[in-house]
N, C-alpha and C positions, 0 to 999 in steps of 0.2 A: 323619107319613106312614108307613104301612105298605110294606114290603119291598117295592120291583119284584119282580113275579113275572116268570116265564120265559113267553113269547107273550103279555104284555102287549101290547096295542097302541098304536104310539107314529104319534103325525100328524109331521112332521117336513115345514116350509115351507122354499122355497130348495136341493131336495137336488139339482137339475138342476146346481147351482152349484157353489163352490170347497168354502166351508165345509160348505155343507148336505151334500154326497156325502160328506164325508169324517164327520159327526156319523151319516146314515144307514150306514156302514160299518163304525164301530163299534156301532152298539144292534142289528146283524144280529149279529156278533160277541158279541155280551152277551146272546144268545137271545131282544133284544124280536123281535115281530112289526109291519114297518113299511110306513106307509104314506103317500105322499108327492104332496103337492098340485103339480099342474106344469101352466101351461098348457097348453093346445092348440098351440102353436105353439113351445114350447120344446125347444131343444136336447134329447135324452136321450141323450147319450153317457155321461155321469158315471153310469146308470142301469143301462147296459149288465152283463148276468153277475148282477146284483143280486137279492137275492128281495126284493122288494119291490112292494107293489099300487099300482099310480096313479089316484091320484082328479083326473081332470082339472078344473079350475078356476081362478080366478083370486081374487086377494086382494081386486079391487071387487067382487064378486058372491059378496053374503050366503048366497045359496041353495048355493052349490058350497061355499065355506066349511060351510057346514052337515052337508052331504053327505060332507066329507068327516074331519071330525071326531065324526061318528057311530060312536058304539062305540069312541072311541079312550078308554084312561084315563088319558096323557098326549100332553104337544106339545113339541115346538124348534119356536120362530120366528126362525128363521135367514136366511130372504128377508130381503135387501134390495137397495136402489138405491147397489151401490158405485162411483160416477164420484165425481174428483176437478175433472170439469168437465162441462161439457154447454151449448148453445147458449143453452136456459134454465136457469138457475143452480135456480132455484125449483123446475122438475121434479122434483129430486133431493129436496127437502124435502116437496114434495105426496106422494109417494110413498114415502118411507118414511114421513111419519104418517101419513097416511090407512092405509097396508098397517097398520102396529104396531094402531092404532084398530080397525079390520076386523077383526085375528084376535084379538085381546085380549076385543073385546064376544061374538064366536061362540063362543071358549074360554069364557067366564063363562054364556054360553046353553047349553051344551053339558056342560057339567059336567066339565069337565077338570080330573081330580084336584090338577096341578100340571104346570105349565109354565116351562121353559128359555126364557130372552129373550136371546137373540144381542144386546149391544150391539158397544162399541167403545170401546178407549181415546181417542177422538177426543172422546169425551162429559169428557175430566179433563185437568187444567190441571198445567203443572209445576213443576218447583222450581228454585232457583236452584243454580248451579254443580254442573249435571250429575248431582245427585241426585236418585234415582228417584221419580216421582211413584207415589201410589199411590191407593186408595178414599175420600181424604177431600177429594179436589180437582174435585169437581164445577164445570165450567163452566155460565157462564150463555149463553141463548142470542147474549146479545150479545157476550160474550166470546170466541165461535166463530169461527174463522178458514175460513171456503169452504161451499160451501153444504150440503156431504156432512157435516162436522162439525154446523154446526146442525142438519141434520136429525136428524140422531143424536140431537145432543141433547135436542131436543124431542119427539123419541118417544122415548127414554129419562124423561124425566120426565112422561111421558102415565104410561105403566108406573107408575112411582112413584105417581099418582096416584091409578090404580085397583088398586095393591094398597092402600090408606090408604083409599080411599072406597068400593069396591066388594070388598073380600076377593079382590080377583085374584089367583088362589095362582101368586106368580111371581117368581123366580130370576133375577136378571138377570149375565149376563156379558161382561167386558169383552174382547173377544181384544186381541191389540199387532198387529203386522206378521205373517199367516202366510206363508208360502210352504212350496211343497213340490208332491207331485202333482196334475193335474187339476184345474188352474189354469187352464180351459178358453179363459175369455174373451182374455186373461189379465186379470188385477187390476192395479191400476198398479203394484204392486211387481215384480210378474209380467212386465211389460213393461220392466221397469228392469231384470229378469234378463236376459231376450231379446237386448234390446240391446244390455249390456255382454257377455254372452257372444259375441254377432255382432261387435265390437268396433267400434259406433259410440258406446259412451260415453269421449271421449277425455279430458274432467275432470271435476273434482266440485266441490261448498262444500262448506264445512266444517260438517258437519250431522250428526246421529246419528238411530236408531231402534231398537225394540225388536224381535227379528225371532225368529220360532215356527215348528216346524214344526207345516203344519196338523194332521195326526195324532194332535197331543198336544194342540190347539186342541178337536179333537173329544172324546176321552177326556176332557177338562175338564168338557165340557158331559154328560156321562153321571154324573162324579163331582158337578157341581153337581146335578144333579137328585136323586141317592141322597144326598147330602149338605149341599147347602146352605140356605142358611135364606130363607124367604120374604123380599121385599122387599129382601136385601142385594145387595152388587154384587161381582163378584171378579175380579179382572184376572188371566187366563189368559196368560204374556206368556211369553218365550226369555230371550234374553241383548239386553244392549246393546252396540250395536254403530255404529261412526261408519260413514259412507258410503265411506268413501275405504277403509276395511277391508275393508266389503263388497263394492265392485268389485276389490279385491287378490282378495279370497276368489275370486270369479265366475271371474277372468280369469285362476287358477291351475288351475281346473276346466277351462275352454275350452280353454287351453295358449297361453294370449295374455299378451300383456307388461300389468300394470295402468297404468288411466290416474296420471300422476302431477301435474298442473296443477291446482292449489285457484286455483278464481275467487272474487273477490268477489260478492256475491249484489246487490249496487244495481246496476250495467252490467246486468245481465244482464234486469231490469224490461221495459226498454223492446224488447228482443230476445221478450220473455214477451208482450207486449201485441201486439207484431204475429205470434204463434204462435197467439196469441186469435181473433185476428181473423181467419186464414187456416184456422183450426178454423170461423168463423163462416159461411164461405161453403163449404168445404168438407164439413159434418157430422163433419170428424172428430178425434175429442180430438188434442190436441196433447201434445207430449214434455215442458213448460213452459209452466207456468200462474203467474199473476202469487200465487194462494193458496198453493201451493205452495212457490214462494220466500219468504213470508212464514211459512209453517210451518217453512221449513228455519230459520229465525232459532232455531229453540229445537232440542235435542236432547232425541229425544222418547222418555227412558228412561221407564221402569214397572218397580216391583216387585211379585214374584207371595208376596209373603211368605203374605198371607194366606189366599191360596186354596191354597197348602201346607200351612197350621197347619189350615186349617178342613176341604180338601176333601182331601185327598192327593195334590194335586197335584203333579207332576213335569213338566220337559220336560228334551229330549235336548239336544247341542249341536247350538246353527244349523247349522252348516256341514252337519250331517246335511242338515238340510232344503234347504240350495243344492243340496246334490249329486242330492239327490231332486228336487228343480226343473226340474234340467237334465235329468238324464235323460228325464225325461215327456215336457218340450218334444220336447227332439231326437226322442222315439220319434216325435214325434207332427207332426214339420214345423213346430214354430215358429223352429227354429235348426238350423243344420248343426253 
């Protein structure tokens, strides 16, 4: 690929959102010129102060898709469908592949030099005894634990497919856990901040994750595009970090005492299924999902070796990114 020039035009899907605002924040900052598909009907706070042109559209409809990758000579396909639940589990799978599928065939109609694929480490499997999983641990769809990880997965290896069968010139990356500003909806980690910061997380299991600030999540995706190689995948990831750290972390930020009760994760099932069920008639996600608790079973470390050797990648310490979390919320009325 030849050198990004400066007012390149970059399409950039999902910026209304956590990751996508924060990917369109930096390629304004790296002198692309962007431009950001959003529906009619979505949010644009994350938008707000931005230079950037809005091509209204949506990811089912070919024709806006079209429209709005015209004259671009690159893309981030950063949208997606991040619930760890939902009334229909399946929703969250129709929609990220169907959306990955939509903007992958318009990219390859459109001539899109080379494009950035927003995965997820929820597409890779771990290792045993706390050792960081990394790019060679592809899950199978069945493998997948909740319906957000299969989807991933399955449009993760949509991607795979048509760079192998169609020359789709495309990058894919993995992020871990981001948090940090303009966590609008919030994310569920997002609301795991909230919470414990409010101080109604009063225990934990004994679980881990890999936690990013989004910022360096973005900068990833700018350094995979100038740098990384078609078809591969790079896990973008922070530090590892257990759960009971992280609410320590949260609740020295807050000025709140940290929860200190480690539950077991099997009592807790059947407390998960009737939180299910009261999201069911409700419409609204619950604190506790029975995937959830079966995902806490592993600790979900990732290492970013490669996309440091390949891409020059760097991230800051977490706790930067808690402190940047909090602050945003609080500016913004999600926590006192």
């Amino acid at each position: 690929m030849s050198e990004p020039a400066k007012n390149d035009l970059v399409l950039v899907t999902g910026a209304t959102g956590f990751v996508g605002a924060a990917v369109a924040h930096v390629l304004i900052a790296d002198g692309f010129q962007v431009r950001v598909l959003a529906r009619p009907n979505s949010r644009r706070d994350n938008l707000e102060g931005l230079a950037v042109e809005i091509a209204e559209g949506d990811m089912t409809d070919a024709a806006s898709l079209q429209r709005a990758m015209a004259g671009a000579r690159y893309l981030f396909h950063v949208a997606a469908d991040y619930r760890l639940w939902a009334k229909d589990p399946e929703e969250i799978v129709r929609n990220n592949l169907t959306g990955t599928r939509a903007v992958m065939t318009a990219a390859l109609e459109a001539g899109i030099e080379r494009l950035v694929y927003t995965s997820s480490v929820a597409t890779l499997g771990f290792r045993a005894n706390d050792v960081p999983g990394d790019e060679t641990l592809p899950l199978t769809e069945q493998d997948a634990i909740g319906a957000y990880k299969r989807s991933k997965v399955v449009a993760e290896r949509l991607v795979e497919r048509m760079v192998a069968e169609s020359a789709l010139p495309a990058v894919i990356v993995n992020p871990s856990t981001p948090i940090g500003p303009r966590d609008i909806k919030p994310t569920p980690t997002g609301r795991v901040i909230v919470e414990a910061a409010s101080g109604r997380i009063p225990a934990f299991v004994d679980t881990g994750l890999n936690l990013v600030h989004v910022d360096d999540v973005a900068a990833g995706h700018l350094l995979a595009l100038k740098h990384g190689k078609i078809g591969e995948r790079y896990i973008l990831g922070g530090e590892d970090v257990s759960l009971r750290q992280m609410l320590a972390d949260i609740a020295a930020l807050a000025g709140r005492k940290p929860p200190t009760i480690s539950l077991p994760r099997a009592p807790l099932f059947p407390l998960a299924f009737i939180a299910e069920a009261f999201g069911q008639l409700t419409g609204k996600e619950p604190m506790l999902t029975r995937d959830a608790l079966k995902m806490a079973g592993h600790r979900m470390f990732f290492s970013s070796a490669k996309a440091k050797a390949e891409l020059g990648y760097h991230a800051r310490p977490y706790r930067e990114g808690l402190a940047d979390a909090l602050d945003w919320f609080r500016q913004h009325g999600y926590c006192k």
